[in-house]
C-alpha positions in Angstrom: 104.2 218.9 171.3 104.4 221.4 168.3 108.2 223.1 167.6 108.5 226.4 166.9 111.5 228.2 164.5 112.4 231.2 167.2 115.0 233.8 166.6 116.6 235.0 163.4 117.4 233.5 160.6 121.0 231.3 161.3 122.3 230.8 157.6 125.4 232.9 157.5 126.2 235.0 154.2 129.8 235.7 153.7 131.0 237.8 150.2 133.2 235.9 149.1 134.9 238.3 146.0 134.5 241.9 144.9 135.3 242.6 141.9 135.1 245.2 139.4 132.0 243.9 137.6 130.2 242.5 141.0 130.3 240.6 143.8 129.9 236.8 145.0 128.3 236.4 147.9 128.1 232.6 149.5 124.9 231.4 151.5 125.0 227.9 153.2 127.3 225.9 150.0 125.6 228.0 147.5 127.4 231.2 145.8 125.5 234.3 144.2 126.5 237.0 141.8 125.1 240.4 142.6 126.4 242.3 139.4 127.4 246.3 139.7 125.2 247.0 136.6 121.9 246.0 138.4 122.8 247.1 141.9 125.3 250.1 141.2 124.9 251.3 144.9 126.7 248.2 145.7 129.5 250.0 143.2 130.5 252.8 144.9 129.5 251.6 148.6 133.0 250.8 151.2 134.5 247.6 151.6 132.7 247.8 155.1 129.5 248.0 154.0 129.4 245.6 151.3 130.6 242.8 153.3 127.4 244.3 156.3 124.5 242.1 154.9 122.4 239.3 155.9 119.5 237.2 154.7 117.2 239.3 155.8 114.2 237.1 154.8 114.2 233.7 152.8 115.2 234.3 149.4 116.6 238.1 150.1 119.9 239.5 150.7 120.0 242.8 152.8 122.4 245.5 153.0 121.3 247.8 156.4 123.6 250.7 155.9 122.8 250.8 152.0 119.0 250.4 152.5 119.2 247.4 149.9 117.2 244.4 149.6 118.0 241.9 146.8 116.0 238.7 145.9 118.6 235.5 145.5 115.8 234.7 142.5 116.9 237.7 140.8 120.7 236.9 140.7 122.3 235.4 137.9 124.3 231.8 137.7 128.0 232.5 138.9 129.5 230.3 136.6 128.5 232.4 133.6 130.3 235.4 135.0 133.7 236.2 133.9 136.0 237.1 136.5 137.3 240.6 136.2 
């Protein structure tokens, strides 16, 4: 018998803060920063929209309504970032 992964992908991304430098955005234990400076759609985007994305792939956050995708890779370490 051979199992199959069906469906969508079930790891749930929640932001977590939004702040005036960035946001954090937490995916199954682990948090990201996605910083203003290298997204700055994310900047001036609504509440509502920044907290509609997903993992859209393995490794990559999307944001539908803001035609964003981000790679997790490309994110810096959270605990370097001050907190505005």
């Amino acid at each position: 018998m051979n199992s199959k992964l069906v469906g969508d992908n079930i790891s749930e991304v929640e932001v977590t803060h939004i702040s005036l430098g960035g946001i954090w955005v937490l995916i199954d234990d682990k948090e990201y920063f996605v910083p203003f400076d290298m997204f700055p759609i994310l900047r001036d985007a609504t509440v509502a929209k920044i907290h509609n994305v997903r993992l859209a792939r393995a490794g990559y956050l999307n944001w539908p309504a803001l035609d964003l995708e981000v790679a997790l890779e490309s994110l810096g370490n959270p605990a370097t970032v001050p907190h505005y």
